[in-house]
C-alpha positions as CSV (number, residue, x, y, z in Angstrom):
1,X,117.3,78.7,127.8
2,X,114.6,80.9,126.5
3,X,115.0,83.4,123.6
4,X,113.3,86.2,122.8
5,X,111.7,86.2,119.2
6,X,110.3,89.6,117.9
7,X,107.7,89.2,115.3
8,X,105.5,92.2,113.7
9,X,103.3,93.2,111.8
10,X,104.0,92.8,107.4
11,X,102.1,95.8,106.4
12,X,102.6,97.9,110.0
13,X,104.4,100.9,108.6
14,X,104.4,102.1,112.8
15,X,106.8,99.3,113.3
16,X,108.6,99.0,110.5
17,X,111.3,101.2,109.5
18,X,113.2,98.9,107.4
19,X,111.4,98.9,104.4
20,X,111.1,100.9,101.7
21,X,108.2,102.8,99.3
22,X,108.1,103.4,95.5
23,X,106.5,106.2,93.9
24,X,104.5,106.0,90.9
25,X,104.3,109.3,89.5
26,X,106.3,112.0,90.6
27,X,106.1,113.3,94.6
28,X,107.6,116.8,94.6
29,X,104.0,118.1,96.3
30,X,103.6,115.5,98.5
31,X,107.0,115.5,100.0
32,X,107.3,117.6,103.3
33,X,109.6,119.0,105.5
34,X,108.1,119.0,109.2
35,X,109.1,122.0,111.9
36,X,107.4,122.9,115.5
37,X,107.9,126.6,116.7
38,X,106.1,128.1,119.6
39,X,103.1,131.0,119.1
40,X,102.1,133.8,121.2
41,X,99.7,131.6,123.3
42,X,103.0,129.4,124.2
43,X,101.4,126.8,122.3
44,X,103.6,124.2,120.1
45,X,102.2,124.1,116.8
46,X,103.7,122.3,113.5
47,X,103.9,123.5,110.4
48,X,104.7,121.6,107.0
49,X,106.4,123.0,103.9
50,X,107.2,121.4,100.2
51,X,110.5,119.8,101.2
52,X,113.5,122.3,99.4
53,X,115.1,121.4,96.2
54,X,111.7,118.9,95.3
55,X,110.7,119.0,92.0
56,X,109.3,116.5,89.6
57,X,112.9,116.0,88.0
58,X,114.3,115.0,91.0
59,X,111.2,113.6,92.3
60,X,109.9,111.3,89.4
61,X,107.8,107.9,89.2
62,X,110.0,104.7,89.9
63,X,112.0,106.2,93.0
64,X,112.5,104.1,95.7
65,X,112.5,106.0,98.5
66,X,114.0,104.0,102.2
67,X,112.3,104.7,105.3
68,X,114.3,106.3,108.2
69,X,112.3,105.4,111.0
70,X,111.1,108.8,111.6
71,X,107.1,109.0,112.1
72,X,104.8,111.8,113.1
73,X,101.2,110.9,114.5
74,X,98.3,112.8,114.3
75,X,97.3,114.3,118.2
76,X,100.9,113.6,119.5
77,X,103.0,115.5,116.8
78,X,101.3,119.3,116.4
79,X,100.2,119.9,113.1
80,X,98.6,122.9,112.5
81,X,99.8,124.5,109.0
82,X,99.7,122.1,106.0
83,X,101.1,122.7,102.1
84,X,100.6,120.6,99.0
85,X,98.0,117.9,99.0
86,X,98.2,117.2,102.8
87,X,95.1,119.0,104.0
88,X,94.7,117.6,107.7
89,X,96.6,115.5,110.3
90,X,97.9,112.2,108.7
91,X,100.2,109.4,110.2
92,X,103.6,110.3,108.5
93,X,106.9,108.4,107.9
94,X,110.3,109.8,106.9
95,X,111.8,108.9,104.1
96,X,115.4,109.6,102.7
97,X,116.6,109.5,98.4
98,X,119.1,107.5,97.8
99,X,119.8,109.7,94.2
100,X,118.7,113.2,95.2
101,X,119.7,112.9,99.0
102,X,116.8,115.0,99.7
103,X,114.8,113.8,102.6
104,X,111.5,114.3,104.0
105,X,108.3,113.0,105.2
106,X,105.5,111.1,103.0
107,X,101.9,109.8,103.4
108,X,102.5,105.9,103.1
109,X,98.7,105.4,102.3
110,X,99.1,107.9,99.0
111,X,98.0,106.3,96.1
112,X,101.4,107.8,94.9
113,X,103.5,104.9,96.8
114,X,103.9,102.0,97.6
115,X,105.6,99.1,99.4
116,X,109.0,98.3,97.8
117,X,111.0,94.8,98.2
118,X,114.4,95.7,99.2
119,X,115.1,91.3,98.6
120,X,117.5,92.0,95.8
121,X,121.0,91.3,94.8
122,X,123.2,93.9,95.8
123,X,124.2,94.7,92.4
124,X,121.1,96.6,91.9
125,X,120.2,100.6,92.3
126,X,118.2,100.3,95.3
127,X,117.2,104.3,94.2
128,X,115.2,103.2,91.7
129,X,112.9,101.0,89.8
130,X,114.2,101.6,86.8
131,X,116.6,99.4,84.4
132,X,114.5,96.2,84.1
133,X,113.9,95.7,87.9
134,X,110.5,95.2,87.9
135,X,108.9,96.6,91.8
136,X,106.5,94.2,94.3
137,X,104.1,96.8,95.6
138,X,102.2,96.1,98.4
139,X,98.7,98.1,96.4
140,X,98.5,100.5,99.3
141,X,96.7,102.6,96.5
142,X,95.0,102.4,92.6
143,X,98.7,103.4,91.6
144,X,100.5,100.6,90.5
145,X,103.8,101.1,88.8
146,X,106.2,98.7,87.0
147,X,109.4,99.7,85.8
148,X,107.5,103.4,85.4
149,X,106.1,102.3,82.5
150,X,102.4,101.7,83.9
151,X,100.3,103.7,85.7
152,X,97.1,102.4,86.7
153,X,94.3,104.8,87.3
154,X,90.8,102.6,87.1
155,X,89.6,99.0,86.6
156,X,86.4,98.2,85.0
157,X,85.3,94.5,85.1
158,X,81.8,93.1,83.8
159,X,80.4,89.9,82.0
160,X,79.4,89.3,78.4
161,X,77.7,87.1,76.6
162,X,78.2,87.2,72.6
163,X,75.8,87.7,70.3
164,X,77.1,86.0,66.8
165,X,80.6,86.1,67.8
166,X,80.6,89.6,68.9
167,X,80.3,91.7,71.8
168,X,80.2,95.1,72.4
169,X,80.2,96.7,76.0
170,X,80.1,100.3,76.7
171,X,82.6,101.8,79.0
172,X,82.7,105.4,79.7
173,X,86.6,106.5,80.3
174,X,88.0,103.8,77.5
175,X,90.2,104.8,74.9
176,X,92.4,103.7,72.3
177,X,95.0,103.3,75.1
178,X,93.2,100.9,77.6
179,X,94.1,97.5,78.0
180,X,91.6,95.0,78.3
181,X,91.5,91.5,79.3
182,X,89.4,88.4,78.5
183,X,88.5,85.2,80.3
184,X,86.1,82.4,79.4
185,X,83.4,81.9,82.0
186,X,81.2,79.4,79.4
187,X,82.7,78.3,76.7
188,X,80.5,77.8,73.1
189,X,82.0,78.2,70.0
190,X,79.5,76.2,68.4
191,X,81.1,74.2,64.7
192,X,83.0,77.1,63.9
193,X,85.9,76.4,65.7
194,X,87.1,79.3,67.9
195,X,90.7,79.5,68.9
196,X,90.9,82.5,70.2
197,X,88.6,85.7,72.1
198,X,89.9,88.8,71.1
199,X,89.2,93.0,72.9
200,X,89.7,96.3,71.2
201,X,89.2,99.3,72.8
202,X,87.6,102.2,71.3
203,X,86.3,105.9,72.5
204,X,84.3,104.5,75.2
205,X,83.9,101.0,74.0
206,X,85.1,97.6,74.5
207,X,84.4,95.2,71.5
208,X,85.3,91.2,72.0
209,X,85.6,88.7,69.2
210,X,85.6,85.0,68.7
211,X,88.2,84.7,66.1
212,X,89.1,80.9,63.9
213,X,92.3,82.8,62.8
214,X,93.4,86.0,62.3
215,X,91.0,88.3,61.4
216,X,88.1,85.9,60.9
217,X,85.4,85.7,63.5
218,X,83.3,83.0,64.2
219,X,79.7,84.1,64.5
220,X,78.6,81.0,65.6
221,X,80.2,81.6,68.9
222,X,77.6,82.6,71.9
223,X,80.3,82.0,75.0
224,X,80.0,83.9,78.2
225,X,83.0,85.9,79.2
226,X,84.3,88.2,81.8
227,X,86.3,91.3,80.8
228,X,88.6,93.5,82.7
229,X,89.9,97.3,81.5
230,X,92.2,99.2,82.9
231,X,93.2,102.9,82.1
């Protein structure tokens, strides 16, 4: 007996329509109703318009937002008039809110969504990424969101070789809010010991420290390290 087996595609949002997106900041313009009318030349044309009741309160970062299977493709469906940020014919998918019930059509290659893992107990609000279930997104975009607390909006990464136990990079766009991250690519503390590599972001500047302890630096250290910011 022979059965038939379907595979497809992970990351094919033309065939799938059982997955779902999450937003990572809020999606009231880019969230469109679709309708096709007629005009005097008895041509079909396609006109989109901000999808009604959309706002960023009922729109926010962390939605999840479940695909209906609904898809419009550039050269088959007419699109002629566009609103918000779409500007030009896009491959679209509908999309329905589980919490707002509004429903609509979004661009899944937005850098304001993402894939969403629907593999989770039942006992979770599949509506949104909020109360401690942390999203897998598929980085269809420079958005990443977890929980809505982080939005990611650039990524520096360089190398650095300390002078002393210090090193100080220059990175236009840091602030006092950036994260940065430090790995040890060669490794010379010299005799004094280091226990740790330390980063502090400043207006536009990264500074990383060989520390002993707390506090103390060890300016004996010359190591090689790689850095990565993100704002």
């Amino acid at each position: 007996m022979s059965s038939l087996i379907h595979t497809e595609a992970k990351g094919d949002f033309a065939q799938n329509n059982d997955k779902s997106l999450v937003s990572s900041a809020a999606f009231n313009n880019e969230f469109y109703t679709y309708t096709v009318g007629t005009n005097a030349s008895f041509q079909k044309v396609g006109t989109f318009s901000l999808v009604s009741g959309a706002a960023a309160i009922t729109c926010p970062a962390g939605r999840v937002l479940h695909l209906n299977g609904k898809k419009l493709f550039p050269d088959v469906n007419p699109m002629n008039t566009f609103v918000g940020v779409l500007a030009a014919k896009k491959f679209l998918v509908g999309v329905y809110d589980p919490i707002s019930f509004l429903s609509g059509f979004v661009d899944p290659t937005s850098n304001t969504f993402a894939k969403f893992d629907q593999n989770l107990p039942n006992f979770f609000d599949l509506g949104t990424a909020g109360s401690g279930v942390v999203p897998s997104l598929g980085g269809d975009g420079v958005d990443v969101n977890v929980g809505g607390a982080l939005n990611v909006t650039s990524r520096i990464a360089g190398q650095a070789t300390l002078v002393a136990g210090v090193a100080t990079v220059t990175v236009p766009g840091v602030t006092t809010s950036s994260l940065a991250f430090v790995s040890i690519v060669t490794f010379t503390p010299a005799a004094g010991g280091t226990v740790c590599h330390t980063a502090v972001c400043t207006a536009n500047t990264v500074t990383i420290r060989a520390l002993v302890v707390a506090g103390t630096a060890n300016t004996a250290d010359t190591s090689v390290v790689n850095y990565l910011v993100v704002n």
